[in-house]
C-alpha positions in Angstrom: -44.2 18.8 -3.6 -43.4 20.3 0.1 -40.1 22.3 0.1 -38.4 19.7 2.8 -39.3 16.7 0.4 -37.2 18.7 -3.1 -34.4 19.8 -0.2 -33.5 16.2 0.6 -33.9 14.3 -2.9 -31.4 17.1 -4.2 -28.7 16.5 -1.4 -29.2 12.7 -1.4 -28.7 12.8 -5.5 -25.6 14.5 -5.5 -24.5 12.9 -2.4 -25.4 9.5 -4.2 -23.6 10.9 -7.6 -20.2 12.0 -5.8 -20.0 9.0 -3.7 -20.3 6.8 -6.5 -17.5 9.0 -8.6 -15.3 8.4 -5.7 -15.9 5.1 -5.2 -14.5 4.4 -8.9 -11.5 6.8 -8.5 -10.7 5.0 -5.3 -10.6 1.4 -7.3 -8.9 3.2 -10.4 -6.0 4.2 -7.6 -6.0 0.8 -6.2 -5.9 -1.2 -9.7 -3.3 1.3 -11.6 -0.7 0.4 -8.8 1.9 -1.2 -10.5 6.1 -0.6 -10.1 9.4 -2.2 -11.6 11.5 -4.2 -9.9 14.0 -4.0 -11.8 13.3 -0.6 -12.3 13.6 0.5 -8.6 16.2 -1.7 -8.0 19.8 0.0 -6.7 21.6 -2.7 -7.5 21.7 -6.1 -9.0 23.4 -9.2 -7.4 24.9 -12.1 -7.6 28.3 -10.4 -6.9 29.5 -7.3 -6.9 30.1 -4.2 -4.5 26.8 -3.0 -3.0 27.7 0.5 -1.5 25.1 1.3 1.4 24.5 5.0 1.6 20.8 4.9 3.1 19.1 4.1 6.1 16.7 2.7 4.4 15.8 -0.9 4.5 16.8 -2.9 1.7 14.4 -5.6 0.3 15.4 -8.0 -1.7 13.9 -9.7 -4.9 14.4 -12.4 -6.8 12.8 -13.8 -10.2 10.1 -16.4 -9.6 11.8 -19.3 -10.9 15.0 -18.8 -7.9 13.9 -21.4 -5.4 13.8 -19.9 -2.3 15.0 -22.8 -0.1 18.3 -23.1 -2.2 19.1 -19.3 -2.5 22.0 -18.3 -0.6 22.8 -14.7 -0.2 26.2 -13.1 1.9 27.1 -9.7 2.3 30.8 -9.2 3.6 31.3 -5.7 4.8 35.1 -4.4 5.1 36.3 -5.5 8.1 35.8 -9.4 6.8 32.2 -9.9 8.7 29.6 -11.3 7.2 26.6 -9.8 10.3 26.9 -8.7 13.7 28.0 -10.1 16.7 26.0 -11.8 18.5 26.7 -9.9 22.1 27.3 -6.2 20.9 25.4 -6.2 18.3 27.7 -4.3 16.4 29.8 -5.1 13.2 32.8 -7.6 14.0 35.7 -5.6 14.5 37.3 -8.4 12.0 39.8 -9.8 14.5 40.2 -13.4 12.7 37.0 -14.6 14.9 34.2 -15.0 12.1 32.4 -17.8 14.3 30.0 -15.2 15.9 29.1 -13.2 12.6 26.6 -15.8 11.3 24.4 -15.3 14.4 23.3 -12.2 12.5 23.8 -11.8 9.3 23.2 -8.6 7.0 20.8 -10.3 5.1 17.7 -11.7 6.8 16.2 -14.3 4.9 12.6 -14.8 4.4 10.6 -18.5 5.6 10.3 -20.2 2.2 6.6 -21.7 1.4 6.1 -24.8 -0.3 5.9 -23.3 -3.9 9.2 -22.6 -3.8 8.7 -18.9 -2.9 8.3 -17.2 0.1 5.5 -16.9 2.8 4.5 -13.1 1.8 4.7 -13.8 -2.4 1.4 -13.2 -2.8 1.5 -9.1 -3.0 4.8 -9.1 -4.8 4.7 -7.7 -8.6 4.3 -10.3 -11.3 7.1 -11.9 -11.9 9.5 -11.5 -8.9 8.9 -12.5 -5.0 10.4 -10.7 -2.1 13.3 -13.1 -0.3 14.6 -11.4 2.4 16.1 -7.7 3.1 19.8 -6.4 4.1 20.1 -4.4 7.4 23.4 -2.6 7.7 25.7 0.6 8.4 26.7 2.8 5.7 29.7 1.3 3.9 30.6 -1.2 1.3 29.5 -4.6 0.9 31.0 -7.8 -1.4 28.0 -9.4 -2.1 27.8 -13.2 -3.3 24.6 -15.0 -3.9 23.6 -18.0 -5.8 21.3 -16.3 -8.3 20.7 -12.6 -9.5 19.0 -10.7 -6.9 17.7 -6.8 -7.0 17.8 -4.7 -4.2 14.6 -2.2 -3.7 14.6 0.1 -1.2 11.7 -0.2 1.1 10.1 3.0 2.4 10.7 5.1 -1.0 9.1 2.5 -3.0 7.0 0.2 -1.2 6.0 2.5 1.4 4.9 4.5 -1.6 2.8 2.1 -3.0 1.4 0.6 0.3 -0.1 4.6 0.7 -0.9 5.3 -2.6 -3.2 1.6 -2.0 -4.2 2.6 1.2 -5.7 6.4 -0.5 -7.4 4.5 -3.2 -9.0 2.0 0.0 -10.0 5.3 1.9 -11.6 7.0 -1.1 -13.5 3.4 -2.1 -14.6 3.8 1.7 -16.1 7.1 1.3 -17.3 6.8 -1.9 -19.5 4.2 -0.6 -20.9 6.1 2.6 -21.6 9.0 1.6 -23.3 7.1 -1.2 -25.1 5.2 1.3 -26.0 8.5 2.7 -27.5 9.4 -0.2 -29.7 6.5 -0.4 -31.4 7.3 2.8 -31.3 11.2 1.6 -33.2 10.1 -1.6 -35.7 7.8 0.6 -36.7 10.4 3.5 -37.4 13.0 0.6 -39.6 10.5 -1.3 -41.5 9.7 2.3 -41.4 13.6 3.1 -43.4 14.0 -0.6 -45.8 11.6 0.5 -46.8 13.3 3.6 -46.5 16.9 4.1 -48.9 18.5 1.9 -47.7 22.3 0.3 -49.2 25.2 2.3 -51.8 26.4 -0.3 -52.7 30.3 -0.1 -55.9 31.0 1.4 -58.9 31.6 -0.7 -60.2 35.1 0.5 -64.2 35.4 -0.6 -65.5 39.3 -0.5 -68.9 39.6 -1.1 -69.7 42.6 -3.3 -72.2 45.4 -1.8 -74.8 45.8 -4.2 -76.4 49.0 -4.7 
């Protein structure tokens, strides 16, 4: 076999061999992601004092059987407001006029669907759907809500698990191109054995002077 044909079946079997090793660590990644609710949550409704001490945006859950047209959720910050004024945008500076502090509230609501969830229930762990976040300042917070709610926060543990899927979807990716890659490595080495012909050594005849 010529030395170009071995060259490219090796690369395009261990090219084919890693790619296909990544491909199933990129699916492991992808099918191992799994987190708590309740076990991530910062705190549990439906009353209480929710003390916001993060920038972070606050998603809140609720168990599948809530039905998300009939959940009701308020936050009520110190000052007596329930949002933020609608012209400022800034929290009410609770001077007796709560007309203008439902225009936005601190907790956003999500559309409901007609399962009695919400629109975007379909990636939420088993169990529990995402209803709507909180968006605040720092401070403390009365909550009252018609059911038990848990608030997660959303970039240290969903934006954790969106990367650690979005890893396992880049390595899948690879996996399978540089697999692909060795395919077409393993099929131009089998052509290149076909065709080129080894360089043989030349035969050199010597015709022996006789005496």
């Amino acid at each position: 076999m010529h030395v170009a044909g071995k060259v490219f079946l090796g690369l395009g079997a261990v090219m084919l061999v890693v790619g296909g090793i990544m491909t199933v660590m990129g699916g492991d990644t992808i099918s191992d992601i799994e987190w708590d609710v309740e076990g991530e949550s910062i705190f549990e409704g439906p009353t209480g004092t929710y003390s916001h001490s993060s920038d972070d945006i606050m998603i809140i859950y609720v168990d599948d059987s809530v039905d998300c047209e009939s959940f009701e959720l308020t936050y009520t910050n110190e000052t007596g407001a329930s949002g933020y004024d609608a012209d400022s945008m800034d929290d009410s500076d609770g001077d007796g006029d709560a007309t203008n502090d439902a225009d936005y509230p601190f907790f956003s609501k999500e559309e409901c669907a007609d399962d009695g969830m919400s629109l975007s229930s379909g990636d939420d762990p088993s169990g529990f759907y995402s209803i709507g976040s909180f968006s605040g300042k720092r401070g403390a917070y009365d909550t009252d809500a018609s059911s038990s709610f848990y608030t997660v926060p959303f970039f240290s543990t969903i934006g954790g698990v969106v990367e650690d899927a979005a890893s396992g979807f880049f390595a899948i990716i690879g996996g399978v191109g540089l697999a692909g890659c060795g395919v077409c490595s393993l099929l131009l080495g089998g052509l290149l054995a076909l065709v080129l012909k080894d360089d043989k050594p030349a035969t050199v005849m010597t015709n022996q002077v006789q005496q």
